[in-house]
Backbone as CSV, one residue per row, in Angstrom:
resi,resn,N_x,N_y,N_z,CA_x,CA_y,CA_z,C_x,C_y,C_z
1,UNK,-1.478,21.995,-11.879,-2.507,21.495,-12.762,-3.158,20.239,-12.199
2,UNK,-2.341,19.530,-11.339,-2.980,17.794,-11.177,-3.683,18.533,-9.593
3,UNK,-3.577,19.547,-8.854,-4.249,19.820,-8.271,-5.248,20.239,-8.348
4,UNK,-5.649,20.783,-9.535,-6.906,21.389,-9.914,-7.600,20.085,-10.308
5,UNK,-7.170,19.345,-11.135,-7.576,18.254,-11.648,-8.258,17.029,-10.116
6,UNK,-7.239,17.498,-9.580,-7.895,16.414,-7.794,-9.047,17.743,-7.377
7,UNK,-8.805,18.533,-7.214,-9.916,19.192,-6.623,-11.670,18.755,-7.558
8,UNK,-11.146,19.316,-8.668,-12.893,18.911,-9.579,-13.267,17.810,-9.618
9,UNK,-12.217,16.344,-9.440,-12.603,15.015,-9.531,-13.163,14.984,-8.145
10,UNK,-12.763,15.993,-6.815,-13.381,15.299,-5.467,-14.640,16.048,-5.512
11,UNK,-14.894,17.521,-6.114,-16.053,17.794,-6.550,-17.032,17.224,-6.939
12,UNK,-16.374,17.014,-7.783,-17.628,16.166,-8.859,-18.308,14.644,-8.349
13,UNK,-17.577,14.009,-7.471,-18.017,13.278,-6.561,-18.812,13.347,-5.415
14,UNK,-18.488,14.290,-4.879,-18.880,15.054,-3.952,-20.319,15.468,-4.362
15,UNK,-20.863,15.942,-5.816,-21.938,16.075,-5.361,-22.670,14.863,-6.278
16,UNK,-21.911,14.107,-6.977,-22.361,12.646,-7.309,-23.476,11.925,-5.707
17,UNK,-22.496,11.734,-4.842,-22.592,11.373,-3.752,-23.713,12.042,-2.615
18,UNK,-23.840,13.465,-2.687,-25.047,14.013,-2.418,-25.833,13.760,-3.309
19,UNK,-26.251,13.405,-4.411,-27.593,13.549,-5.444,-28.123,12.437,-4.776
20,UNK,-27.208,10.948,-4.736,-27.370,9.805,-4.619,-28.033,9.521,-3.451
21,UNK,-27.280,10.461,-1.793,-27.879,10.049,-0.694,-29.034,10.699,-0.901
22,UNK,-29.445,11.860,-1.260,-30.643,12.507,-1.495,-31.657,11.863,-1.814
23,UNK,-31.632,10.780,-3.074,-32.306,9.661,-3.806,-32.988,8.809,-2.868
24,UNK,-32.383,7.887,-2.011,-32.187,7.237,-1.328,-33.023,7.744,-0.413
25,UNK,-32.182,8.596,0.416,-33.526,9.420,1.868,-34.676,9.369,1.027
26,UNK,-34.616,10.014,0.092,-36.271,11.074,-0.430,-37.153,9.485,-0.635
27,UNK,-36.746,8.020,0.025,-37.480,7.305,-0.716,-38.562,6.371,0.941
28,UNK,-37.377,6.871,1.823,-38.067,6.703,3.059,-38.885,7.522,3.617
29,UNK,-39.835,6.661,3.706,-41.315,7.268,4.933,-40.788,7.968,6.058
30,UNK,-40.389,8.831,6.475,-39.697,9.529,8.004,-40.158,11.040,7.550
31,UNK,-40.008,11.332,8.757,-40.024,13.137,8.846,-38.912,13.409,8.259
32,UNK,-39.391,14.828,7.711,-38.166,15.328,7.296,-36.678,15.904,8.116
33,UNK,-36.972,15.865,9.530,-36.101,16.137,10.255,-34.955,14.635,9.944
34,UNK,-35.589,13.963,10.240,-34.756,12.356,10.130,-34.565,11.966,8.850
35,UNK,-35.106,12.255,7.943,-34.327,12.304,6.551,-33.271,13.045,6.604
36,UNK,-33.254,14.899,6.829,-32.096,15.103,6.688,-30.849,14.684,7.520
37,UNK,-31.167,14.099,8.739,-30.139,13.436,9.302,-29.751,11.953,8.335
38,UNK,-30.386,11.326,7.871,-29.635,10.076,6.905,-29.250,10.633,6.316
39,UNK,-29.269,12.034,5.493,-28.414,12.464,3.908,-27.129,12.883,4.908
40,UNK,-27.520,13.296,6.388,-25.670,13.845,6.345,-25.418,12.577,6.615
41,UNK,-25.786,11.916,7.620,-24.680,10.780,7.567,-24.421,9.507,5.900
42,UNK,-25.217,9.474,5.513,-24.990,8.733,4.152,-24.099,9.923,2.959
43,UNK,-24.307,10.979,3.138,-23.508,11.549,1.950,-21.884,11.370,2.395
44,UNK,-20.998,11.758,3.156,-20.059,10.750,3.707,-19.310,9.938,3.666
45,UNK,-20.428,8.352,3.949,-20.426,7.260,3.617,-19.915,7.268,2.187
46,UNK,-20.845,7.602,1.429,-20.646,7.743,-0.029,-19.419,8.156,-0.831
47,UNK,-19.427,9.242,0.104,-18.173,10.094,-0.728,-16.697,9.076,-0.159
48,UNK,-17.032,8.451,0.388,-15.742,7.283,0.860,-15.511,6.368,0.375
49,UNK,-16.745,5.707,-0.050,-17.281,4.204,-0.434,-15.711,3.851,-1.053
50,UNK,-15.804,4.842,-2.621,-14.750,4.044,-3.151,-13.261,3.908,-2.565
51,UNK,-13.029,4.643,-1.820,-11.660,4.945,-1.131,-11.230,4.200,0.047
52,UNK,-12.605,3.503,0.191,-12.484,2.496,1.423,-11.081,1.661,1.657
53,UNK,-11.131,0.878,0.177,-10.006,0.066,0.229,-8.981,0.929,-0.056
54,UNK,-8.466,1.747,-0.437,-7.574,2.938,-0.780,-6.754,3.083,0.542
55,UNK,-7.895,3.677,1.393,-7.047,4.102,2.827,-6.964,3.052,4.024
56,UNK,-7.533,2.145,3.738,-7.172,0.603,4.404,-5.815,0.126,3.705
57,UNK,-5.708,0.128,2.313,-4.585,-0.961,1.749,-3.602,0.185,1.850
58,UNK,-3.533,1.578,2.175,-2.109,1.936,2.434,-1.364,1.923,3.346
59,UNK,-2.562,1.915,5.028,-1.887,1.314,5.943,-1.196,0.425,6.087
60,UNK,-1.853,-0.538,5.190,-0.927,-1.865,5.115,-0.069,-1.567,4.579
61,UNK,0.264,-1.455,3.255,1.342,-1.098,2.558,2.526,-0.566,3.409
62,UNK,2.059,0.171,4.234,2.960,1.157,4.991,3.571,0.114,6.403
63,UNK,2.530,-0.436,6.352,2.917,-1.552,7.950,4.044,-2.694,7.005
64,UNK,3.673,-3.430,6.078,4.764,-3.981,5.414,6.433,-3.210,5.058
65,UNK,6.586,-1.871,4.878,7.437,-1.030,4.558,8.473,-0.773,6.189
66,UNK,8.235,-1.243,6.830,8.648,-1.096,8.360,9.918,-1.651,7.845
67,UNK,11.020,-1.514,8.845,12.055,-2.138,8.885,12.296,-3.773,9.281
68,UNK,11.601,-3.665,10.164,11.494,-5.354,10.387,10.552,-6.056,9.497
69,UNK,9.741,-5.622,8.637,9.418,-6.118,7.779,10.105,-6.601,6.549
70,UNK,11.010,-5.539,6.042,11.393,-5.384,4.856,12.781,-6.235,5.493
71,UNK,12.976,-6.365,5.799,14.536,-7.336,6.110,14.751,-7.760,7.391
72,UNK,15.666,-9.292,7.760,15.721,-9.731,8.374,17.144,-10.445,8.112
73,UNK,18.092,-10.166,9.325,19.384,-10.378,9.396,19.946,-11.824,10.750
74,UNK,20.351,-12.891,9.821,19.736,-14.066,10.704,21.501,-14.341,11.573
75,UNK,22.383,-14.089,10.882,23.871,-14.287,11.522,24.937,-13.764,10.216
76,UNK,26.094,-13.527,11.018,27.139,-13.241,10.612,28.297,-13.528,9.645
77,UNK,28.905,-12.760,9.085,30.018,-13.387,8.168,30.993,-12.924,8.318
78,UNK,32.151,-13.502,7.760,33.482,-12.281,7.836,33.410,-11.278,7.468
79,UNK,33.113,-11.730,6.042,33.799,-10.958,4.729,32.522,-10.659,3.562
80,UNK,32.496,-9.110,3.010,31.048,-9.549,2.092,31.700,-10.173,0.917
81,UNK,32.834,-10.576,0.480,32.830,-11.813,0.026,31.842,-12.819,-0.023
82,UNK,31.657,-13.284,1.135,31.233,-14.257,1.591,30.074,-14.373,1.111
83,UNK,28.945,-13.414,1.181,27.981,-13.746,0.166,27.803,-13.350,-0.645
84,UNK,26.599,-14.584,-1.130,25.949,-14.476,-2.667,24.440,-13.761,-2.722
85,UNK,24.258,-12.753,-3.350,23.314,-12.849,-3.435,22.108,-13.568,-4.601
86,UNK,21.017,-13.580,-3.657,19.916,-14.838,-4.813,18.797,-14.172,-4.717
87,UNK,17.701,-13.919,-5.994,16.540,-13.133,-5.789,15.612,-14.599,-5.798
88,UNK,14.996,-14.850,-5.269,13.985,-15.568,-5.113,12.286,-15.718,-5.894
89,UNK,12.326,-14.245,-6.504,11.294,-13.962,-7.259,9.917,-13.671,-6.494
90,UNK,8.948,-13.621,-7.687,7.980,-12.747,-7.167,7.150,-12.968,-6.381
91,UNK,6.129,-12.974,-5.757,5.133,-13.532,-5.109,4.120,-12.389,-4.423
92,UNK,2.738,-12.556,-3.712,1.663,-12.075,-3.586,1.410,-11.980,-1.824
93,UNK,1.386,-10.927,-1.009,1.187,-11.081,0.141,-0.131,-11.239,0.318
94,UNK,-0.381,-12.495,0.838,-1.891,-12.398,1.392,-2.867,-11.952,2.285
95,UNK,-4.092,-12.078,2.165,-4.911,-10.909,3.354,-4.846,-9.807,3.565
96,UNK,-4.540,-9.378,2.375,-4.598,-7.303,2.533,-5.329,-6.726,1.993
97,UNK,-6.384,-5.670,1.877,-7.296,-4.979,1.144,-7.063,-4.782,-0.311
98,UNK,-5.737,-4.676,-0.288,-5.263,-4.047,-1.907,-4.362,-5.485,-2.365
99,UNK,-4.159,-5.362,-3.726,-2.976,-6.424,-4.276,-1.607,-5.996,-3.811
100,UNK,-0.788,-6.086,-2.937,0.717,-6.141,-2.792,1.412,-7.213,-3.295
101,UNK,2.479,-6.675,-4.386,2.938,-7.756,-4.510,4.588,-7.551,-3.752
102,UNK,5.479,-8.412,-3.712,6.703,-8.827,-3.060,7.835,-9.912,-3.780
103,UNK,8.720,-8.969,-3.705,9.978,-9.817,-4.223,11.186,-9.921,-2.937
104,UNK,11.379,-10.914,-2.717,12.408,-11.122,-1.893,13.868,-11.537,-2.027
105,UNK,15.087,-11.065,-1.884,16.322,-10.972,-2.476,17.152,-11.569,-0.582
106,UNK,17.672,-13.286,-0.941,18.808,-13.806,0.190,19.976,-13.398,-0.180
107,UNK,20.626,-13.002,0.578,21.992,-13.081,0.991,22.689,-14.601,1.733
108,UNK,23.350,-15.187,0.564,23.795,-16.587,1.140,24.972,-16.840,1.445
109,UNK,25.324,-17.193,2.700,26.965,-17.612,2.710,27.369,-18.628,2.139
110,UNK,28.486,-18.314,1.236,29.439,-18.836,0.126,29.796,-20.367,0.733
111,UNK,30.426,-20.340,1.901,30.536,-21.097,2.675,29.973,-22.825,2.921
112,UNK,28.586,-22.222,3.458,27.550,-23.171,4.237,26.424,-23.134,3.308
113,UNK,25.948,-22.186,2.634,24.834,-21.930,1.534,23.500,-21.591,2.334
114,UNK,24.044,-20.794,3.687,22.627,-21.313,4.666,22.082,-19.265,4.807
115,UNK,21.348,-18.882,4.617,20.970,-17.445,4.416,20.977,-16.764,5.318
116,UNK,22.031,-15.981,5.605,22.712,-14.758,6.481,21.556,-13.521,6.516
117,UNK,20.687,-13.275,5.577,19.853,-12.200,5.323,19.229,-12.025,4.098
118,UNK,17.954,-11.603,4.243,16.838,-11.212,3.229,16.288,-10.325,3.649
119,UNK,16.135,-9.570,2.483,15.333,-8.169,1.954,14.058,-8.359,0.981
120,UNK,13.008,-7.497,1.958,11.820,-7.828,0.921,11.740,-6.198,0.413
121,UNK,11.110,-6.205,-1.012,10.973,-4.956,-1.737,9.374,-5.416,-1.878
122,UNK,8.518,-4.387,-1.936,6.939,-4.271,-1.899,6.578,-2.928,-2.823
123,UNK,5.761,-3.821,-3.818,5.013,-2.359,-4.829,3.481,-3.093,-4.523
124,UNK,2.809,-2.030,-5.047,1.409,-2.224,-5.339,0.833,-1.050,-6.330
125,UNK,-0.425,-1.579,-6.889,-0.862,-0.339,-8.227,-2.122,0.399,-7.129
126,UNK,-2.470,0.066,-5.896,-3.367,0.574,-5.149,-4.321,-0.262,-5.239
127,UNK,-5.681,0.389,-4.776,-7.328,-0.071,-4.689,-7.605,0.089,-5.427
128,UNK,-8.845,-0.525,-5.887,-9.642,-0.192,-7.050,-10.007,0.967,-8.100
129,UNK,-10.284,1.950,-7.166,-9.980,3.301,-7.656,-8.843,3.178,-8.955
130,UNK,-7.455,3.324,-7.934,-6.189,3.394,-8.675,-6.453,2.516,-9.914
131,UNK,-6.542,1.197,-9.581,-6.584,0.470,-11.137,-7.583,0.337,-11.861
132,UNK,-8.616,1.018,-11.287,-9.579,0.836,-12.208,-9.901,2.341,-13.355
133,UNK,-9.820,3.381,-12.035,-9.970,4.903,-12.552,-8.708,5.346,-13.060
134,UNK,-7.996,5.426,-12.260,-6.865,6.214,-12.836,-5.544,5.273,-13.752
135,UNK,-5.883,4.263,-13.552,-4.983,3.271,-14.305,-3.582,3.591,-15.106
136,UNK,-2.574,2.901,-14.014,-1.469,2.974,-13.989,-0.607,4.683,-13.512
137,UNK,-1.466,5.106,-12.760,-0.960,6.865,-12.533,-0.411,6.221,-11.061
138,UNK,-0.926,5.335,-10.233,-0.566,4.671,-8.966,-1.047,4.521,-8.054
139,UNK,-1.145,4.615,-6.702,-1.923,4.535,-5.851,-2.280,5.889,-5.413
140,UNK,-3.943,5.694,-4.977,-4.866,7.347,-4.788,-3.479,7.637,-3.187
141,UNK,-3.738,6.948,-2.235,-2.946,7.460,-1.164,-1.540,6.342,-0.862
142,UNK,-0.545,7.648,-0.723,0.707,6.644,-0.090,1.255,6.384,-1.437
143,UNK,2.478,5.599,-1.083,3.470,5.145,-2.443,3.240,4.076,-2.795
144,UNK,3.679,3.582,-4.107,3.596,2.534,-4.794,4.757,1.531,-4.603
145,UNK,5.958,2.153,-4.293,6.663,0.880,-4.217,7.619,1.136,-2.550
146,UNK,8.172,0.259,-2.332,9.062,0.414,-0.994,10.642,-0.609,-1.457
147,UNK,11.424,0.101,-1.094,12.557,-1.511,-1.069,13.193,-0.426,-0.665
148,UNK,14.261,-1.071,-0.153,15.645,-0.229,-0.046,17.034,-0.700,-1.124
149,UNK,17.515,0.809,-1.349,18.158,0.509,-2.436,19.625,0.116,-2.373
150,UNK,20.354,-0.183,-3.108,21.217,-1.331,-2.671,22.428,-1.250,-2.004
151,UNK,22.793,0.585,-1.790,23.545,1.086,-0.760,23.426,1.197,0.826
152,UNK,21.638,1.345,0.965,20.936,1.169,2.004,21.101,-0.656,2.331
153,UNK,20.978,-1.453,1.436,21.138,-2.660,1.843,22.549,-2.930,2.605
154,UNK,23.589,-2.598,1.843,24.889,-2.743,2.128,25.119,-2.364,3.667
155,UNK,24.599,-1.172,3.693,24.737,-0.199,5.159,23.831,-0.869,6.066
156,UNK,22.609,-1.464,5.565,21.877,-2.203,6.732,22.640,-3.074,7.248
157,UNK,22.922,-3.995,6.122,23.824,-5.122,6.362,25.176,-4.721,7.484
158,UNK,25.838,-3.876,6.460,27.183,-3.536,7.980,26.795,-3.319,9.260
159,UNK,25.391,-2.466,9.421,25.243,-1.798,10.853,24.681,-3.401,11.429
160,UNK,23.998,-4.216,10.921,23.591,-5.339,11.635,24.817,-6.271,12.020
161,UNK,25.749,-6.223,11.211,27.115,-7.385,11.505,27.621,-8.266,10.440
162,UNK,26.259,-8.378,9.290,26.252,-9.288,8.642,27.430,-9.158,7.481
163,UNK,27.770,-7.668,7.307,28.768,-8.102,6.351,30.198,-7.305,6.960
């Protein structure tokens, strides 16, 4: 059903987006040979416009979701005893097409209090589209959230040394 529903919404854009470049050409002085070359390349354009930031901010999204992004393992402990963990709370990555936001969770040794390792978790509601059109369904491309979950943490942690 939500496929049918994506198909008629890219439809229906689709020829939103042709009426529009049509508009547009039909308003320039040119031959008609070179008009119809602006409607193909502007219909296109159009049919992208809004998705621009869509398929820009998921790359990112996706470049933040990397492993060396999402955590960083600074030295060693004995025992996972040894640490504590501390969430640090929320905050906003800057310079990206879309809103990402980020919560970051230290791992502190009990010890020294000095941070053995942090994990960043990353959601976003998408581009404009997403929050404006479809509001709260999630992002048009790619996932909405990334973290690893807290067995994956554990196991990162062992395979790095840290616990």
């Amino acid at each position: 059903m939500s496929a049918i529903l994506f198909l008629l919404v890219v439809l229906f854009w689709a020829a939103v987006a042709s009426a529009l470049a049509f508009k547009l050409v039909k308003r320039i002085p040119a031959s008609i040979g070179l008009r119809a070359a602006l409607w193909l390349v502007l219909t296109p354009m159009l049919l992208l416009a809004p998705m621009a930031d869509e398929i820009a901010g998921a790359r990112q999204f996706e470049a933040l979701c990397r492993p060396e992004n999402a955590y960083q393992v600074h030295f060693k402990v004995d025992h996972p005893r040894d640490l504590r963990q501390v969430r640090k709370g929320h905050g906003t990555v800057a310079g990206r097409w879309i809103p990402i936001g980020v919560e970051q969770t230290d791992y502190l040794d009990r010890k020294t209090g000095a941070v053995a390792a942090s994990v960043k978790a990353y959601r976003t509601e998408g581009g404009w589209f997403s929050r404006k059109i479809l509001q709260g369904w999630g992002p048009w491309f790619g996932r909405g959230e990334c973290a690893p979950r807290p067995d994956q943490v554990r196991q990162l942690l062992t395979l790095a040394g840290t616990v």
